[in-house]
N, C-alpha and C positions, 0 to 999 in steps of 0.2 A: 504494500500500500504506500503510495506518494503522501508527499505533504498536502496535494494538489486537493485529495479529500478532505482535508481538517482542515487547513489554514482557513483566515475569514479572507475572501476576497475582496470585501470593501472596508480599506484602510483608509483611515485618517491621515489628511498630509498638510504638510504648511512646508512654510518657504524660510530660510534660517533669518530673514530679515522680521517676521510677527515679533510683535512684545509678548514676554510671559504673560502680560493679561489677557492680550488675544489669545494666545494660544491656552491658558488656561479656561477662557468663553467656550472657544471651541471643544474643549476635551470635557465640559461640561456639559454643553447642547450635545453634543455622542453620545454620550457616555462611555469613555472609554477614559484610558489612564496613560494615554502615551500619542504620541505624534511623531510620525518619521517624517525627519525631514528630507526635500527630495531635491534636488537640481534635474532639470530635467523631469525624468522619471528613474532617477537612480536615487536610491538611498546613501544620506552622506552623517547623516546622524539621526541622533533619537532622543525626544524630548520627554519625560514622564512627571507626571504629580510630585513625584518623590524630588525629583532636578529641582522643581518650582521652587519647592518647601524648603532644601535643604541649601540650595545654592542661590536664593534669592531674599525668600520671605526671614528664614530665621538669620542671613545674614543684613537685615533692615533693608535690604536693595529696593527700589520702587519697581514693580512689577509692568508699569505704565512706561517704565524705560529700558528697561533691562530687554534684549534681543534674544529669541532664543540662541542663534548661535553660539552665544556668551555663556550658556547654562545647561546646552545639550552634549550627549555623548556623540563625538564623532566617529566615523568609521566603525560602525558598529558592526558588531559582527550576523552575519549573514546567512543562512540556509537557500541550497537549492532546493527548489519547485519538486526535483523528482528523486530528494532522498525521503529516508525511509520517518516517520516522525520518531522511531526510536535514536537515530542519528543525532533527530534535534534536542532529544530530552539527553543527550549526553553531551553536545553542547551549552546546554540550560546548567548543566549540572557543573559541567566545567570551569566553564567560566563565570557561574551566577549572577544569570539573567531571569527573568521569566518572559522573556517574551523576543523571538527573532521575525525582525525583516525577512521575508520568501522572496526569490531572485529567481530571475530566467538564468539562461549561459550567458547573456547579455547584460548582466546586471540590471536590469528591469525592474522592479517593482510588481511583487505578482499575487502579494497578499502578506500577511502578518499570520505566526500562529505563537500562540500563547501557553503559559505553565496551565490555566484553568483547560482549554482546546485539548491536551494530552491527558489531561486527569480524565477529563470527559468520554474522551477515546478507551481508556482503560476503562472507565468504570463501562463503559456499553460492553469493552470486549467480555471483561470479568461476568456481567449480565448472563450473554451472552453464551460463556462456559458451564455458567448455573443452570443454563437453561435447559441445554445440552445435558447435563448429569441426571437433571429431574427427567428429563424425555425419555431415556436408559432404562433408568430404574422404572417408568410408566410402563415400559415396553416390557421388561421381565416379570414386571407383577400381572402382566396381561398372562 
């Protein structure tokens, strides 16, 4: 199975030039917790709640001026489109992230998948196993 299944394919994007206030509007009209920044349609960094808060807000920065570029993670690290999602949960793992930019071979932009997206994945497979055992056993007690 690709990432191509899990990942969400409609990402949130901004441009490194937004104030954290925009881009904190933005990731509140979403809802979502992060914003890749993009040139182009390439991913060059990655903006989150947590960036806001910790490199802005708790250091008294005005949010109204502060750029994301100033407060985002650059060249973030990246998943292709057609590796496996356990690939990506050992990238998450590695380098403690929750959450990778999905890439073409072109560097593209081709969706975002996340630590919640794998958990989800697991619990349907887990489901999915259970379901399997009880179907088994239904069938020998027949």
């Amino acid at each position: 199975m690709s990432l191509e299944r899990v990942c969400e394919k409609e990402v949130v994007t901004g441009s490194a030039e937004l104030t954290l206030l925009e881009a904190a509007r933005l990731m509140r009209s979403r809802h979502v917790g992060s914003i890749v920044v993009v040139e182009g349609n390439r991913p060059i960094g990655i903006l989150t709640d947590r960036d806001i808060v910790v490199k802005a807000v708790a250091e008294e920065k005005d949010p109204r001026e502060v750029r994301i570029h100033e407060a985002m993670t650059r060249d973030p690290a990246v998943v292709n489109i057609n590796y496996d999602p356990m690939d990506a949960t050992r990238i998450m793992k590695e380098r403690g992230l929750r959450r990778l930019p999905v890439v073409d071979e072109h560097r593209h932009l081709m969706g975002i998948v996340t630590l919640d997206d794998i958990l989800g994945l697991l619990g349907r497979e887990a489901a999915d196993l259970a379901e399997a055992v009880h179907t088994e056993m239904a069938k020998e007690s027949a």
